[in-house]
C-alpha positions as CSV (number, residue, x, y, z in Angstrom):
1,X,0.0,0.0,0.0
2,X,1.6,3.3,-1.2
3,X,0.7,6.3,0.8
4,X,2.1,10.1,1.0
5,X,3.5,11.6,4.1
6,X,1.1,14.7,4.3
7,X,-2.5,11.8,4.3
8,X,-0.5,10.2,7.7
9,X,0.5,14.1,9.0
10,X,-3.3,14.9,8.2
11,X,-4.3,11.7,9.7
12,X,-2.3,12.3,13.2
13,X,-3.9,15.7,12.9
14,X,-7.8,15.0,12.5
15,X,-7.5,11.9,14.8
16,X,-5.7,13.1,17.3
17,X,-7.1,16.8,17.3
18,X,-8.4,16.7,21.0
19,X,-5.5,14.4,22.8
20,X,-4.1,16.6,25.7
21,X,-0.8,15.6,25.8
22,X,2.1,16.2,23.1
23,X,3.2,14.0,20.5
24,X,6.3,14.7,18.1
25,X,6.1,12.8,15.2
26,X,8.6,12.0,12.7
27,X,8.1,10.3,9.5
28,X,10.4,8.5,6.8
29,X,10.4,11.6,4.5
30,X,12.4,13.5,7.1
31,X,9.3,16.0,8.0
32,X,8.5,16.4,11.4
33,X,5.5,18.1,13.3
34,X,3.6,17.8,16.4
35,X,0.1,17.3,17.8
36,X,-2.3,17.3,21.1
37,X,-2.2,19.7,23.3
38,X,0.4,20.7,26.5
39,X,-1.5,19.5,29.5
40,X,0.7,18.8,32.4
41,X,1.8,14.9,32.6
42,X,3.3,13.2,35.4
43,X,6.4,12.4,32.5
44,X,7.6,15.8,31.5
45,X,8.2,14.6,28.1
46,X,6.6,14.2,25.1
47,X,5.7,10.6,23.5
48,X,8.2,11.0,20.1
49,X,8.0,8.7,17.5
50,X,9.7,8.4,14.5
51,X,7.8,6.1,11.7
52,X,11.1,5.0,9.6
53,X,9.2,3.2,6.8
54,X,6.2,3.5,4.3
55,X,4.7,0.3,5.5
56,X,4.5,1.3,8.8
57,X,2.6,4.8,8.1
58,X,0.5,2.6,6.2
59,X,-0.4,0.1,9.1
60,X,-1.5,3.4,11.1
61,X,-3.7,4.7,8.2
62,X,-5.3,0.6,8.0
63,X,-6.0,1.1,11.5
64,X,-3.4,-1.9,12.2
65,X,-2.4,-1.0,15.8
66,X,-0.8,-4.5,16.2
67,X,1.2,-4.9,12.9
68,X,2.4,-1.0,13.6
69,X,4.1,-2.6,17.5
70,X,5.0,-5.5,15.4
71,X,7.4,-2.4,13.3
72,X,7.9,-0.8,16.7
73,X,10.0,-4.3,17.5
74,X,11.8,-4.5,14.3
75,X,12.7,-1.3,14.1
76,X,11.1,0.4,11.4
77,X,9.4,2.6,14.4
78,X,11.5,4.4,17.2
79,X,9.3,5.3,20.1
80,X,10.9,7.3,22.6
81,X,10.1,9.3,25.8
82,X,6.4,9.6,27.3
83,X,5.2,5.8,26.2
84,X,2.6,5.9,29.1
85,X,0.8,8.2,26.5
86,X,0.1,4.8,24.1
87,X,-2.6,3.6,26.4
88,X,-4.9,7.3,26.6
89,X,-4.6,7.2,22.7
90,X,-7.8,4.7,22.1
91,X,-9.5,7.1,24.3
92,X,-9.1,10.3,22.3
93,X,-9.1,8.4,18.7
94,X,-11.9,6.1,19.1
95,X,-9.3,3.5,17.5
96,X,-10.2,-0.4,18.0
97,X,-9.2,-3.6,16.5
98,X,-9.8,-4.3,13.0
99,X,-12.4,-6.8,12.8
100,X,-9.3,-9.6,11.4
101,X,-6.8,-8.3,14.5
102,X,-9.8,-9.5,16.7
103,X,-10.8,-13.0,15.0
104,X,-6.4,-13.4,15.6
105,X,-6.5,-12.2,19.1
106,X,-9.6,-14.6,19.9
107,X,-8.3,-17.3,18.1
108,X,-5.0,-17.3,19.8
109,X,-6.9,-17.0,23.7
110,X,-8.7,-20.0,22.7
111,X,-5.4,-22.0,22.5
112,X,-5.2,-21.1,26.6
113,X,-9.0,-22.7,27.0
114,X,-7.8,-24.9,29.7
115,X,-4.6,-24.7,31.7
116,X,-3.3,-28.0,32.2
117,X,-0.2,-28.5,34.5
118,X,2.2,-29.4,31.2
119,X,0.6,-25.9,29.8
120,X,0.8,-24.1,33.3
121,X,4.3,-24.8,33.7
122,X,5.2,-23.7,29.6
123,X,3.2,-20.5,30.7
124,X,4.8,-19.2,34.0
125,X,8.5,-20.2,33.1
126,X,8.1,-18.3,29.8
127,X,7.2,-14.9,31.8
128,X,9.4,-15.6,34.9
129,X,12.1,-17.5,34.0
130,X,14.1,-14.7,32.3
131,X,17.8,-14.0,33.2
132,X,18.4,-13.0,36.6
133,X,20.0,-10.2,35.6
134,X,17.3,-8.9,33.7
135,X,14.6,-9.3,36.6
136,X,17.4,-7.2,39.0
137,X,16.8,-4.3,37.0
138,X,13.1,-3.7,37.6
139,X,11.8,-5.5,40.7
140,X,12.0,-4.2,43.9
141,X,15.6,-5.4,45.7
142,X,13.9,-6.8,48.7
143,X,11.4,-9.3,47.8
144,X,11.8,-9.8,44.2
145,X,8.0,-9.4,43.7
146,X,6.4,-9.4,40.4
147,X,3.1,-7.5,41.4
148,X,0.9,-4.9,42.3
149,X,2.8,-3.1,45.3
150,X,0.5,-1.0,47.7
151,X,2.1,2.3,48.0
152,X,1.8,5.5,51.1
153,X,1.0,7.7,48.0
154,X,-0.4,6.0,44.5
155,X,-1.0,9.4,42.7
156,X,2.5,10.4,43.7
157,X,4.5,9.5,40.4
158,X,8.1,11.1,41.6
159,X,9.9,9.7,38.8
160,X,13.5,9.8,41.6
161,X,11.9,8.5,44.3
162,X,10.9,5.2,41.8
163,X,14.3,4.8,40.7
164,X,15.9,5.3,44.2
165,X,16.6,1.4,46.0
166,X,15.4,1.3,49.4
167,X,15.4,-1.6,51.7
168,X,11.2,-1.9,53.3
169,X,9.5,-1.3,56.0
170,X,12.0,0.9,57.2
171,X,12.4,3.1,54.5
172,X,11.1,6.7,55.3
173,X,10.2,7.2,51.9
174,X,7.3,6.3,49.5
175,X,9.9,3.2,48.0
176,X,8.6,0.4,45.6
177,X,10.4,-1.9,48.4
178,X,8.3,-0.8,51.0
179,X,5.6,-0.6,48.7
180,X,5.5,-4.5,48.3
181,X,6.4,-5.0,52.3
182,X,2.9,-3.2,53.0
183,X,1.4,-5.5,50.4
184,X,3.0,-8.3,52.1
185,X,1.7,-7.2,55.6
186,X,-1.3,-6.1,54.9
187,X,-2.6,-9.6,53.7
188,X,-0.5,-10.9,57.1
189,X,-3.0,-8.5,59.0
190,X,-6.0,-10.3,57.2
191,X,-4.7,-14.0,57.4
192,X,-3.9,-13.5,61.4
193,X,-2.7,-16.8,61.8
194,X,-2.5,-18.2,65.8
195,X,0.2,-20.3,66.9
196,X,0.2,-23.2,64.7
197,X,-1.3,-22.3,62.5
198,X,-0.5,-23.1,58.7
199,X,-0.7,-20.4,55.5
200,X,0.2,-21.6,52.2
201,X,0.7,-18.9,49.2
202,X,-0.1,-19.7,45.7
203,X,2.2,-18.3,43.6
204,X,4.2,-17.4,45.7
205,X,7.1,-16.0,43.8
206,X,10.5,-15.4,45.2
207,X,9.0,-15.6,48.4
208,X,8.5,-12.3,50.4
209,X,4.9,-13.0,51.5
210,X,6.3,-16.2,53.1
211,X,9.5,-14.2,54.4
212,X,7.1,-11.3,56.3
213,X,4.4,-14.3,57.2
214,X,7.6,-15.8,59.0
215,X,8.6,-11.8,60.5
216,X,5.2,-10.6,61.5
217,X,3.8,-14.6,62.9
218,X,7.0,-16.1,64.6
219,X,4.7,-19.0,65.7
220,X,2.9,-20.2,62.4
221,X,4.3,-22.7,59.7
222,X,4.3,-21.6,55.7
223,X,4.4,-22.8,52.3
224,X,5.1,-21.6,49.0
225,X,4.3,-22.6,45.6
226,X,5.9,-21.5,42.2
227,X,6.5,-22.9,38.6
228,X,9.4,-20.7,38.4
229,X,13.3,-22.5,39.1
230,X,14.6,-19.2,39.1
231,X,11.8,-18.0,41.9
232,X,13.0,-21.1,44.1
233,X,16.5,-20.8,44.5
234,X,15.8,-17.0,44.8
235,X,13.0,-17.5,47.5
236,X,15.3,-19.9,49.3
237,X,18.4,-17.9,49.5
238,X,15.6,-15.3,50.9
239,X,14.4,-17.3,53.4
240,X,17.3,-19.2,54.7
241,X,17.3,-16.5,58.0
242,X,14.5,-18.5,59.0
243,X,14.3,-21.4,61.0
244,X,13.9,-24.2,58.1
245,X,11.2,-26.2,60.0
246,X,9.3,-23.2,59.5
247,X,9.3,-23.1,55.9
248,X,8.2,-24.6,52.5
249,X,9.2,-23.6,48.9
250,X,8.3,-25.8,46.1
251,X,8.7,-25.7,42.7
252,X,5.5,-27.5,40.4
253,X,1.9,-27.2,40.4
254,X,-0.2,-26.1,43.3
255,X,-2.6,-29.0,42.5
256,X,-0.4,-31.7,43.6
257,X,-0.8,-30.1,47.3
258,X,-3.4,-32.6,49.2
259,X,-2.8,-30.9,52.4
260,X,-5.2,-28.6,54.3
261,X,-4.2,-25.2,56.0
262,X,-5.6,-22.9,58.0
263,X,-5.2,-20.2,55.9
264,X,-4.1,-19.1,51.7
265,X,-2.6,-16.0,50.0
266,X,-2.6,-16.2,46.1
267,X,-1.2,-12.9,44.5
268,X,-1.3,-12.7,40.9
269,X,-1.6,-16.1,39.9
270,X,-5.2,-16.5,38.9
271,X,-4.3,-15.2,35.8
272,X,-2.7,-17.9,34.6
273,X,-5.5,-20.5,34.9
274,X,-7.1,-19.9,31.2
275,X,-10.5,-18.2,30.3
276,X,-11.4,-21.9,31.9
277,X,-10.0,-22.1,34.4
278,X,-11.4,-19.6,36.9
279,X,-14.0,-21.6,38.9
280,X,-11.4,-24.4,39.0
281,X,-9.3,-22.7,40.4
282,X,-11.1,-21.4,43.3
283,X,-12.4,-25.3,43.6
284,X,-8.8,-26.2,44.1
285,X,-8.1,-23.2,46.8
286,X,-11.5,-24.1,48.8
287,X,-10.0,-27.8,48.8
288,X,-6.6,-26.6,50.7
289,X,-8.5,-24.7,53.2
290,X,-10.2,-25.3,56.4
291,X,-13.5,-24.3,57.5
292,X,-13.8,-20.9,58.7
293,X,-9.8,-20.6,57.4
294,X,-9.0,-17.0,55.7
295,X,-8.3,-16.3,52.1
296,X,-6.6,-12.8,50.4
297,X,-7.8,-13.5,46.7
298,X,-5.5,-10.9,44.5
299,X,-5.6,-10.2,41.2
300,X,-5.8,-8.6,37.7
301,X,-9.8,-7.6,36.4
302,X,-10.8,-7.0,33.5
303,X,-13.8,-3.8,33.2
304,X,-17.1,-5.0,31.6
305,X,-17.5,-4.0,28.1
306,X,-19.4,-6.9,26.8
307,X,-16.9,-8.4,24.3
308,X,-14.2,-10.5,24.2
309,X,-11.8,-10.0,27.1
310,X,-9.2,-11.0,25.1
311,X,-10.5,-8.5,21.6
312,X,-8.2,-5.7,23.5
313,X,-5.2,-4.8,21.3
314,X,-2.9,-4.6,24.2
315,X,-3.9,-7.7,25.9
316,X,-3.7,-9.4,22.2
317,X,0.2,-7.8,22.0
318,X,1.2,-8.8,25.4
319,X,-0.1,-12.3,25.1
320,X,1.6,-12.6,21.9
321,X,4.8,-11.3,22.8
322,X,4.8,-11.4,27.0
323,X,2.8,-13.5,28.8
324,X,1.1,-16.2,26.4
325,X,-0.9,-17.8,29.0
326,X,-2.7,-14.6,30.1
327,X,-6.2,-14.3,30.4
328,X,-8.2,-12.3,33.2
329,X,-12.0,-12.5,34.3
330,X,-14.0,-9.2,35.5
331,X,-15.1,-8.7,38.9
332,X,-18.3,-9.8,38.5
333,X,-16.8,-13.3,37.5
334,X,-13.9,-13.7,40.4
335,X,-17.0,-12.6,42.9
336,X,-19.2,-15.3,41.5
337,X,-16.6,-18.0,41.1
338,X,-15.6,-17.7,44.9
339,X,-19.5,-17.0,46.7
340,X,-20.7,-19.9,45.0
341,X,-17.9,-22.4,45.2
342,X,-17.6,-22.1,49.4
343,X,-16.6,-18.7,50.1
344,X,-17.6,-15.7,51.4
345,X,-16.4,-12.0,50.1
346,X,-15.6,-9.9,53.4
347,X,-13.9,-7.2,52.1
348,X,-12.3,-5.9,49.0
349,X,-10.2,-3.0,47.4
350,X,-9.5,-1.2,44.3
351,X,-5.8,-1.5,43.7
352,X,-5.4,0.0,40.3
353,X,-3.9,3.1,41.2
354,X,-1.4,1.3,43.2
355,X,-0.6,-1.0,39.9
356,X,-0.4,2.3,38.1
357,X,2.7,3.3,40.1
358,X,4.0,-0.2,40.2
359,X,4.5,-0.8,36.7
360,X,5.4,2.9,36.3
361,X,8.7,1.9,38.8
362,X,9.7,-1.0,37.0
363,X,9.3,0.8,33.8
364,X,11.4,3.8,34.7
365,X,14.1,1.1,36.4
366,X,14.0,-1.1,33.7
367,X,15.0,1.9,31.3
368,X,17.9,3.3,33.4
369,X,19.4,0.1,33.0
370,X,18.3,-0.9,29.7
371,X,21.4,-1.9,28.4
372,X,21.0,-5.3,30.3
373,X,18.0,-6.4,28.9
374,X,19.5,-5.2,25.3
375,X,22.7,-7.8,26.2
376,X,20.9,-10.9,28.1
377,X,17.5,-10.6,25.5
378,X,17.9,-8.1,22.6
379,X,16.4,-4.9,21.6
380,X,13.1,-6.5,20.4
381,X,12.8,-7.8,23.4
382,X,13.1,-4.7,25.4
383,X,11.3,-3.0,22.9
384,X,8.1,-5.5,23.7
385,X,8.6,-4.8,27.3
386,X,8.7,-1.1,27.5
387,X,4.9,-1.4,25.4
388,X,4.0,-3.8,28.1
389,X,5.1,-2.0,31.8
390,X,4.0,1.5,29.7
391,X,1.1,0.4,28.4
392,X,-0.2,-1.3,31.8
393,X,0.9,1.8,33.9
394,X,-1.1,3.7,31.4
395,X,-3.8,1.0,31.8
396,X,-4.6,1.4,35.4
397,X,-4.7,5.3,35.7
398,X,-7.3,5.3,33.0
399,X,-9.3,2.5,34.0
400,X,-9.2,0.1,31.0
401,X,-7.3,-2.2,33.4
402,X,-8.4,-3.1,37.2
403,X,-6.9,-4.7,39.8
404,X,-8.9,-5.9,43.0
405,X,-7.7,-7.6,46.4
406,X,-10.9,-9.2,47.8
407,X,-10.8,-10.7,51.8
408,X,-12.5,-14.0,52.0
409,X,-13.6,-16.8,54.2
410,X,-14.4,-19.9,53.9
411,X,-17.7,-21.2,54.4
């Protein structure tokens, strides 16, 4: 498809006539020329973008948002500076999937139907099991966590204080370190386990909600579940402080637990059960808890819109190039999954905000040091991750992604 520069310049022009934020936008004829508006953002820079080939002006005019990320990675598109601006675009545009890039995106959710543990395992190690080096970037440099923190201040995006290491709970400022402590404590504070009690956590990463389980509850036992090798001999470096008899970390599937405990902490992981797998899941939590025994239920939501959760153009880009085994249920759904498979909803909260400034950390991390990813992964692959931690950031603040912590007993 041949097209001039001036139909994409008067394209960026009528389509993005009422976006408040600036973009500079370069095209493959050497003209350049910018558009929106000046309204303060959290990032003082502009989104600039520099559309190196034909092709790719011609993806944007086809309304082909995912062939035009698809240039992004190889090259033919440099994106630089205020990325977090990609995910208010839709808003301002109106721009959706073309009807083919949403028959793709469905068909490739549907190969996710059902998450069996062979699947599970393919799933998880291909989003976590990436060089150590990489992940040491990013994540906080306590607890290794690889979600939603719960920060003093969420609408506080201080771009120094997100790059600045601290250490947790005793930082005395706003740090993504203490940020995931709190999230760590405050589903300690829910659990309350007695003396003797047992908590297992699905999911559980490198291991910090089992390393402040252990801080904040010297006289309970608790266990720990991942897919990940690289989460295990991280979690168990961690947790080697720690009286051993105290502690569990294993690496495999969840379901092969046929104890019961008192109590269960799953962060994160319910997103990788398959569009499926939900109600499973929560079958297979009710079956590893007492009676009466407490359950902090955290994860990614999806708003109602009344099609396909999986249509969206950046949940159809990350799945392809991020996280293949993806797939997240609305609130509605998690709520009905868990009041009528044996639990009760006591409690829940809005996290978004907080995910917001999570991703937002690991994004501005992540690029101080992008020269490691670049060496251990390649530039396409940093590339892919600076749409994904931007885009999500972007996601949360203006609500076309959710995420929700519900408290819950069993009945």
């Amino acid at each position: 498809m041949r097209i001039s520069a001036d139909k994409l310049k008067s394209f960026f022009y009528n389509t993005l006539s009422s976006f408040p934020w600036r973009i500079i936008v370069k095209d493959w004829t050497g003209q350049s020329y910018s558009v929106g508006g000046d309204e303060p953002h959290w990032h003082a820079r502009p989104l600039e973008m520099d559309i190196k080939t034909e092709r790719a002006g011609a993806d944007l005019l086809a309304m082909r948002p995912m062939k035009f990320l698809d240039r992004f990675l190889a090259g033919e598109v440099d994106m630089r500076g205020n990325l977090y601006l990609l995910s208010h675009i839709r808003q301002y545009a109106k721009m959706s999937l073309s009807i083919p890039q949403m028959v793709l995106s469905v068909l490739s959710s549907r190969a996710f139907l059902l998450q069996d543990t062979k699947r599970a395992k393919t799933n998880v190690k291909s989003h976590y099991d990436i060089p150590q080096e990489v992940l040491d970037t990013y994540l906080d440099q306590t607890y290794m966590s690889y979600s939603c923190a719960m920060f003093e201040q969420p609408e506080d995006f201080d771009v120094d204080e997100m790059l600045r290491p601290g250490r947790g709970k005793q930082d005395n400022f706003d740090s993504l370190e203490k940020a995931q402590w709190r999230k760590f404590a405050d589903a300690m504070e829910f659990l309350d386990p007695k003396r003797g009690e047992t908590v297992v956590d699905i999911g559980c990463g490198y291991g910090g909600q089992l390393a402040v389980a252990l801080e904040s509850t010297p006289a309970s036992r608790v266990v720990g579940w991942t897919h990940s090798a690289n989460q295990v001999r991280g979690g168990r470096r961690m947790l080697a402080e720690f009286d051993e008899g105290r502690w569990e970390l294993n690496e495999g599937d969840y379901r092969l637990e046929n104890r019961q405990f008192d109590h269960v902490a799953s962060t994160g992981m319910v997103s990788h059960v398959g569009p499926r797998g939900l109600v499973p899941y929560v079958r297979n939590i009710r079956k590893l808890i007492r009676d009466g025994g407490r359950y902090v239920h955290h994860a990614l939501m999806a708003p109602y819109t009344g099609r396909s959760l999986d249509s969206d153009i950046g949940i159809a880009f990350n799945k392809k190039y991020v996280w293949p085994g993806f797939h997240w249920f609305t609130y509605a759904q998690h709520t009905k999954a868990l009041e009528e498979n044996g639990f009760e909803v006591v409690r829940s909260t809005n996290l978004s905000q907080h995910y917001a400034k999570t991703t937002a950390a690991w994004y501005e991390r992540m690029m101080q040091k992008k020269g490691v990813m670049v060496s251990h992964m390649g530039e396409a692959t940093l590339r892919a991750w600076q749409i994904y931690l931007s885009g999500a950031s972007g996601g949360f603040t203006n609500g076309e992604m959710h995420v929700y912590r519900l408290y819950c007993r069993a009945r």
